[in-house]
C-alpha positions, 0 to 999 in steps of 0.5 A: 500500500502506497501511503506516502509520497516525496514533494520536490522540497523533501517534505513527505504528504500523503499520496492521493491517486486521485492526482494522477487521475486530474493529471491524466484527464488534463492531458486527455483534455490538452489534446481535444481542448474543445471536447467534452470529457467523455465516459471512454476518456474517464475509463482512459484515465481510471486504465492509466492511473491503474497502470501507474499505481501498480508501477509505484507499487512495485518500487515499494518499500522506496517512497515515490517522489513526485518526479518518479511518479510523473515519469511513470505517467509519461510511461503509461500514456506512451504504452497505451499509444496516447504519443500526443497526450504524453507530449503535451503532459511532458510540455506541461511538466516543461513549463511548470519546472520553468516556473518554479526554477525562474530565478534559481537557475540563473541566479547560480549561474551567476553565483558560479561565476562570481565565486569559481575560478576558471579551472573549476568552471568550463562555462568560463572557458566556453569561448577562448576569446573571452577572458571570463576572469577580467571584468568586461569578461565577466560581464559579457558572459553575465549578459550572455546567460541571462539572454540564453535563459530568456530565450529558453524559457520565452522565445523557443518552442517548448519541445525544443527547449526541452531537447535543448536541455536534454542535450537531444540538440545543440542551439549554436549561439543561443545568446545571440538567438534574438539579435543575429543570424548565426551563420553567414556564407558570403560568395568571394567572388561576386562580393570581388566582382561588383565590389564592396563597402564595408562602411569606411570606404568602397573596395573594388575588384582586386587586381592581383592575388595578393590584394584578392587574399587581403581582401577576403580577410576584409570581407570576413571581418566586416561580415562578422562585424554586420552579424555580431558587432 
């Protein structure tokens, strides 16, 4: 018999199943928002919630956590082929963690770079341009994990913020996600043939190959510079 459950805050409460069962018709409802709820859906519900308390069940005498609990949710809707409703109850779950982790998250980040040296943290040493120790340093990568965090929880997509996170992908530059492109492949040759400014004077077509490779490292320059300053 399950009697209790573990809150997030460590704190132990009685388990109710009746939570899973609201947790499950949410999920049902998600996905047909307009739809009443209808006796094959609470048969649905009462089906997985069944599905989850034996799972509990199995892992006693361990007191669940409400994580634990949540997984098996998941679990129980993908074994019975609900792939959308186990989609938006994991989106769900997504958002809910966003908000109670709003200000922590980022606020030890912050603490970890005020407090740690160089050697103990690699987000010092993520880009070998920026010396995180000196002040303008840590400065930059304090503005750049506050953009990083702002557009995680606000601009992406929830399915790829959580990939994101689970390490499914990699954003490239998700600091500079809201600013510029990322990637920028200029073609030499017609930039050579009609010429170019890059902002200070006009360049014309080069004459020689001395002139045409110091103009590529021009061009470069005031095409990172256009994207990222």
């Amino acid at each position: 018999m399950i009697r209790f459950i573990m809150k997030r805050d460590g704190r132990k409460v009685a388990f109710n199943e009746q939570k899973i069962s609201n947790a499950i018709r949410k999920a049902l409802i998600s996905v047909h928002p307009d739809d009443e709820i209808t006796a094959a859906d609470e048969k649905i519900v009462l089906k997985l919630t069944s599905m989850v308390v034996a799972d509990i069940e199995k892992e006693l005498p361990k007191t669940p956590s409400v994580e634990r609990t949540q997984d098996l949710i998941e679990q129980a809707m993908i074994k019975s082929g609900l792939a959308s409703e186990a989609k938006n109850f994991i989106l769900y779950r997504q958002r809910r963690t966003n908000a109670r982790t709003y200000n922590a998250d980022l606020t030890k980040i912050y603490r970890d770079l005020t407090s740690k040296s160089t050697a103990d943290m690699d987000l010092k040493r993520e880009n070998a341009n920026i010396d995180a120790n000196a002040p303008m340093g840590l400065m930059l990568r304090f503005g750049s994990e506050g953009a990083k965090d702002y557009v995680k929880r606000y601009v992406l997509r929830p399915e790829h913020a959580l990939a994101h996170a689970r390490g499914d992908i990699h954003i490239h530059d998700l600091d500079f996600y809201l600013l510029t492109i990322n990637c920028c492949q200029i073609g030499l040759k017609d930039l050579f043939k009609r010429g170019f400014s890059t902002g200070h004077g006009f360049l014309r077509e080069p004459q020689s190959i001395q002139s045409a490779a110091a103009l590529c490292c021009i061009a470069i320059q005031s095409n990172q510079n256009d994207m990222h300053g």
